[in-house]
N, C-alpha and C positions, 0 to 999 in steps of 0.2 A: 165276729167279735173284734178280729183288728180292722176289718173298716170302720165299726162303731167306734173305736178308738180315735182311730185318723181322723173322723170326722168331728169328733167333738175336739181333739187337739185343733184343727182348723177353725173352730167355730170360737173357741177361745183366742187363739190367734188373728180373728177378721176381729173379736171383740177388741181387742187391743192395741189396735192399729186404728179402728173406729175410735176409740177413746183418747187415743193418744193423738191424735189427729184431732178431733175436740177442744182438747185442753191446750194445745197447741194454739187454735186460731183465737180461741178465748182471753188468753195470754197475749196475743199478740196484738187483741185489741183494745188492750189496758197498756201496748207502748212497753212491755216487759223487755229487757234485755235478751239474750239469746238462752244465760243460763235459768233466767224468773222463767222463760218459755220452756224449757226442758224439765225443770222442776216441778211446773204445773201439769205437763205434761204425762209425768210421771205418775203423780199422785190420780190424775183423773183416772188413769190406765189400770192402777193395782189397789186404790184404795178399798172400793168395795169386794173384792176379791181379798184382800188381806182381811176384814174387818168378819169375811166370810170362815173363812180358816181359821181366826184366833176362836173364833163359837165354836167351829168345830174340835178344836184342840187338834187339826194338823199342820204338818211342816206347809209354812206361805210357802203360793205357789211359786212366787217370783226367786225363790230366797234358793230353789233347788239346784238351779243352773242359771246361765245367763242369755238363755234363749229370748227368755220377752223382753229382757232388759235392753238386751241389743237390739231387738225390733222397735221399742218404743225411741231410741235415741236414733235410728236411723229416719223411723216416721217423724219425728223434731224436725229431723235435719230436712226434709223434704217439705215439709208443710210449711218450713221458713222461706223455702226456696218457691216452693207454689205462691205462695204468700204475693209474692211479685208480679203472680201472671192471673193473680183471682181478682174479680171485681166485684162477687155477689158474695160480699164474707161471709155476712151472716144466712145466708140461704146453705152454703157448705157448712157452717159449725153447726146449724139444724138437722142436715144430715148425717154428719156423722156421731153427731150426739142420739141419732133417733136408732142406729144401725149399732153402735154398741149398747144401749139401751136394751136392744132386741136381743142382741146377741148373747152380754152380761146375764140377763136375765134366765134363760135359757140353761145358762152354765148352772149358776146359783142353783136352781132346781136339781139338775140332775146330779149334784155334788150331795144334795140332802136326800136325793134317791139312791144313791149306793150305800149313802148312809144309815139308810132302813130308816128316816125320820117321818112322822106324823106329815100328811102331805102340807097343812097348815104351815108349818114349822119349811119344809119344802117352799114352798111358796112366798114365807118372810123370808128366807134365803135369797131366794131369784130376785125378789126385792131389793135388798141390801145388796149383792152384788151389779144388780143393774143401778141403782141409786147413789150409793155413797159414794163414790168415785167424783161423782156431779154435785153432790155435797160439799166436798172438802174443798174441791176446786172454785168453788163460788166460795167461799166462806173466806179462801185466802186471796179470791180476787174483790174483798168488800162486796161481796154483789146477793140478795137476798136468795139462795136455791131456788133453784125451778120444783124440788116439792114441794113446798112451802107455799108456794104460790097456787095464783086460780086455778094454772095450767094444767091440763089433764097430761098426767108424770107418773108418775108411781100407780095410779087407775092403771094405764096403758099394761105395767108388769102384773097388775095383778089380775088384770082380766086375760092378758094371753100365756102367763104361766096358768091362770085354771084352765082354760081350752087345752093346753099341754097337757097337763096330768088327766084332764077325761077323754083325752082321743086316745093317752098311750096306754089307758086301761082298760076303754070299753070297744075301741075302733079296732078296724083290720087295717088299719090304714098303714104300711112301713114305718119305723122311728123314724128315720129318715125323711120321710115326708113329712112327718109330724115335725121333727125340729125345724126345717128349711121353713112350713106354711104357719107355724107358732109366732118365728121372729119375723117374719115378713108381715105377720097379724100387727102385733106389736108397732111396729113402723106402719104400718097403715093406721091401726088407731091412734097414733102420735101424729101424727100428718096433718089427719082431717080435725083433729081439735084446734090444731094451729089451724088451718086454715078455713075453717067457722067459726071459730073461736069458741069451743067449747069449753066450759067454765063450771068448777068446782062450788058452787056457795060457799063464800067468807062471812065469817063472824062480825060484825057490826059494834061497836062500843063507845061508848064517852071518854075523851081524855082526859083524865083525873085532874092530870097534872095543869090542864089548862083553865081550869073550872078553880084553881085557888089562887 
């Protein structure tokens, strides 16, 4: 039980630092000041997590102590300082938006699993916590979300939160296992869409407004 502890503490903590590291480079390639980058920063990190918790009716995770708080502002300060020795930006903010993605997601689940909720409802969790975060942050960076779009995003959570809840109920396989090859699934399926470009069908339409 306290390794299963420690490990899910760790696995919200690599989510966090993933995200926050995110919003970070994303920020800083809209030319944000140092505080628009810690801001942004922030919001990627606990948003979907926060929007988690108020559904649930518990105390935000971030609001308990100032553990993540102080990790996401020490991840700012370092991703600004990387920042000068990176040359492939956007191949890192795909990374680390694909690793909290995995991670985020992961969390979301297992927080509706303690909860005794319907796996469904489990599963819109793990969504929302791996999602929103990346929502809020594009919406304050004017920039259209990455759900919203072709990009296979949100698919990614919901295909490897299902492969989660059917290994941890029918498999002999360790939680442990199951969490580490769940978010590693996750970022694998997020990868190869970016890199064949797997694509969602979009809706097609007339613009009204251009037709009077």
């Amino acid at each position: 039980m306290i390794i299963h502890e420690n490990l899910n503490f760790i696995i919200e903590l690599l989510g966090t630092i993933a995200f926050a590291m995110s919003g970070s480079f994303a920020a800083m390639q809209k030319r944000l000041d140092p505080f628009g980058v810690l801001i942004i920063a922030f919001v990627t990190s606990v948003g979907g997590g926060t929007v988690r918790d108020v559904l649930l009716d518990v105390p935000v995770f971030w609001m308990r102590d100032l553990v993540m708080c102080t990790v996401i502002f020490i991840t700012c300060i370092l991703a600004m300082i990387f920042k000068s020795l990176e040359k492939k930006f956007r191949v890192t903010l795909f990374v680390f938006d694909s690793f909290g993605l995995g991670l985020f997601t992961i969390v979301g689940i297992q927080k509706g699993l303690s909860a005794e909720l319907h796996p469904l409802i489990c599963l819109t969790l793990g969504t929302i916590t791996g999602c929103f975060g990346g929502i809020i942050r594009d919406i304050l960076l004017n920039r259209i979300p990455l759900i919203f779009r072709k990009e296979i995003y949100a698919t990614a959570c919901l295909l490897g939160g299902t492969v989660f809840m059917l290994l941890v109920k029918y498999s002999s396989f360790t939680y442990t296992f199951v969490q580490i090859s769940t978010i590693l699934l996750i970022v694998f399926i997020r990868t190869l869409a970016v890199k064949y470009q797997w694509q969602i069908p979009k809706f097609y339409g007339t613009d009204q407004t251009s037709e009077m």
